[in-house]
N, C-alpha and C positions, 0 to 999 in steps of 0.2 A: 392421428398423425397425417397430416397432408405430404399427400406428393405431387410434387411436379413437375410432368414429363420432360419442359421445357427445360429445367437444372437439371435434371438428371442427362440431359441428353448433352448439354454445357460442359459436363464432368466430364461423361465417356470422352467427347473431341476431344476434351484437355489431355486426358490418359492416352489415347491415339497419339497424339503429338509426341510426349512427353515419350515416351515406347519407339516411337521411329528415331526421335532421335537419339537417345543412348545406345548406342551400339550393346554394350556392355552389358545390360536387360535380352535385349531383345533378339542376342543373338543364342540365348538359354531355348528359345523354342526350337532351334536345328538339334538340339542334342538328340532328341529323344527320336526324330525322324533317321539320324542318321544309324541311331543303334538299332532302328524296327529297318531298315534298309539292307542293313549287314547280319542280322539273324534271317531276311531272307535269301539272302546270296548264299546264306552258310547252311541251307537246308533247317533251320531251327523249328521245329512244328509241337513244341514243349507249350502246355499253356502258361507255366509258370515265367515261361521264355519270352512271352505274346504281353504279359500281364508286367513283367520287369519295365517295359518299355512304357507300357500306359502307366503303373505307378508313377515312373520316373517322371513321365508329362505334369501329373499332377503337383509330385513337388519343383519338378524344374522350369512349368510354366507359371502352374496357379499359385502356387504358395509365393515361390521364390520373385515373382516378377509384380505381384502383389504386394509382396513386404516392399522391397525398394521403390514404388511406384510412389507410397507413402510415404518411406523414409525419406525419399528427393523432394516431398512436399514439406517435411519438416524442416529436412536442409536447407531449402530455399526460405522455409517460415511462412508460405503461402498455404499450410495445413490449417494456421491460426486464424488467419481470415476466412477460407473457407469455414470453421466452425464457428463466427462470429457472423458469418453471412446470413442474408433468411432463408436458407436449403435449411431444409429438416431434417434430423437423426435420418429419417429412410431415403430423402433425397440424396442424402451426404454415401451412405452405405450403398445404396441400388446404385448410385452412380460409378464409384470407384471400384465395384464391382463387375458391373454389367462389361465393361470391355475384355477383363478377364477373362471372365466366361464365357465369350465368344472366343476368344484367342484359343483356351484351354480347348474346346469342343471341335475346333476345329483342326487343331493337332493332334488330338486324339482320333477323330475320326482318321486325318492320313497315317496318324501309326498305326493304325490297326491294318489300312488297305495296303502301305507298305510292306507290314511284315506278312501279309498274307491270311491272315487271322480273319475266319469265316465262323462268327460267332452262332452257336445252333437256335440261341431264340435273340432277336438281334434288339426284340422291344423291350422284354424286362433288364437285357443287361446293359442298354439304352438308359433306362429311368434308375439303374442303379449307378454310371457313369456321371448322370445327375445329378444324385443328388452326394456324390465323392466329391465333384466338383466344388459344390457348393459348403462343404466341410473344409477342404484345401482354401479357399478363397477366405472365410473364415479364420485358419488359422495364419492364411499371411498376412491378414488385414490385423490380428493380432501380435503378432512378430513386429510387423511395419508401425506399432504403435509405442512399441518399447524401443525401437531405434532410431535415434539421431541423426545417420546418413547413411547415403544408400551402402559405402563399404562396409558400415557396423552392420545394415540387415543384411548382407551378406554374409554376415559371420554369425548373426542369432537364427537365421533362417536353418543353417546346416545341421544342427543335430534332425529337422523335420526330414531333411531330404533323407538322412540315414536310418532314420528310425522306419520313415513311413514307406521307403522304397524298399528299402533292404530287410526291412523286416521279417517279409514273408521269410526270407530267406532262413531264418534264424528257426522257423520249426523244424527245419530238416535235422536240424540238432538236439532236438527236444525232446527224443529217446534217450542221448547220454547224458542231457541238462536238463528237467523236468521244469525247472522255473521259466526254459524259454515256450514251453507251453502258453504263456501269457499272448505272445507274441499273435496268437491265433484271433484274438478278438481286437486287433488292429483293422482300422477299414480298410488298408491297403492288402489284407488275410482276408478279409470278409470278401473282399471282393471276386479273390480267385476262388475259393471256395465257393461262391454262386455261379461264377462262370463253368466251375468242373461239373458244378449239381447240374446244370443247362444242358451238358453235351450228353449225357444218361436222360434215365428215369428220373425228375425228379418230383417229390412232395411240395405241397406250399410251404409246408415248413421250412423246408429248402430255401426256400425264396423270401419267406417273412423273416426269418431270423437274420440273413445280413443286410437286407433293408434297415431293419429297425436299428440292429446294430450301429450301422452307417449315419440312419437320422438319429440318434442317440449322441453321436461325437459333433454330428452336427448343431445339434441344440445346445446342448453343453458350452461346446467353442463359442458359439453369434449370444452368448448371454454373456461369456465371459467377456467379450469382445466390447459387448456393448457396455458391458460396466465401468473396462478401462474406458472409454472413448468416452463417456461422460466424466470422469475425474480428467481427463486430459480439457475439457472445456471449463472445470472449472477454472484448474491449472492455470 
């Protein structure tokens, strides 16, 4: 597979562009600052409190801002020439990726200093921010392939924001509901569970289990992704 730096870097400016000016995208990345803003005014020093707000980043910058980035490329039909263009499969993907995941990295970093949130080992849960990232980009880049315009990804995006934000939520109930036990091996659960293991003692196992877990959803999603995006070129 060739890449090259020079389309890929073509792409990013385009997604840059294309992000400043829909108000309507781009004004998805204040959410999450303003809610790690107001759990620190409000005394909040919950890690699950700390972790709502970074989930939230991931599906309300990376996913959700990722699918319509795409879907506005469909709607305009300029998806189709980009996949008839000579950018390759990783040109095409690193490209409409890469701005994401600057955008996503760097709201997450201010929601974290927002809410106050003094992570106790800052590098592994650094490379596990990583690689959640790049699973959320994954499944917007999936969403945004199944959508026609950016209001419909707006509307297939929504069960991710709920499931994969809110989810964690959903073990606290999972004493009177044993099936929301499930809810545990989401990466948006895997993730607070490594950041709780961080602030203790903890094992590598600790630490390998929601790694794996995490690049697990990740593989999964960029295979499935890439399967639709080649039946969308033959299309």
């Amino acid at each position: 597979m060739n890449i090259s730096m020079t389309r890929i870097q073509a792409i990013l400016m385009k997604d840059y562009k294309e992000f400043s000016r829909n108000y309507a995208v781009s004004i998805m990345a204040l959410m999450p600052l303003i809610l790690a803003f107001l759990y620190n005014k409000l005394g909040t020093v919950n890690i699950n409190a700390y972790f709502l707000t970074i989930n939230m980043t991931f599906s309300l910058v990376t996913a959700y801002v990722q699918c319509c980035l795409i879907a506005e490329e469909k709607e305009k039909n300029t998806l189709r020439n980009l996949l008839l263009s000579p950018a390759s499969l990783g040109d095409i993907l690193i490209g409409k990726s890469l701005f994401v995941f600057i955008v996503t990295m760097i709201v997450v970093a201010m929601t974290i200093f927002l809410s106050g949130y003094r992570p106790a080992n800052l590098f592994i849960l650094a490379i596990a921010l990583i690689l959640s990232a790049v699973f959320y980009i994954a499944l917007g880049t999936l969403c945004g392939l199944f959508a026609k315009s950016v209001m419909e990804g707006s509307i297939i995006v929504l069960p991710v924001i709920i499931i994969f934000s809110l989810g964690p939520l959903a073990l606290q109930l999972s004493a009177a509901y044993p099936i929301l036990k499930i809810a545990e091996w989401l990466p948006s659960s895997q993730l607070i569970l490594l950041a709780e293991a961080l602030e203790g003692k903890y094992t590598t196992m600790d630490v390998i289990i929601p790694m794996a877990t995490i690049i697990a959803w990740s593989l999964v999603t960029w295979i499935v992704t890439g399967f639709i995006y080649k039946k969308r070129m033959v299309d």
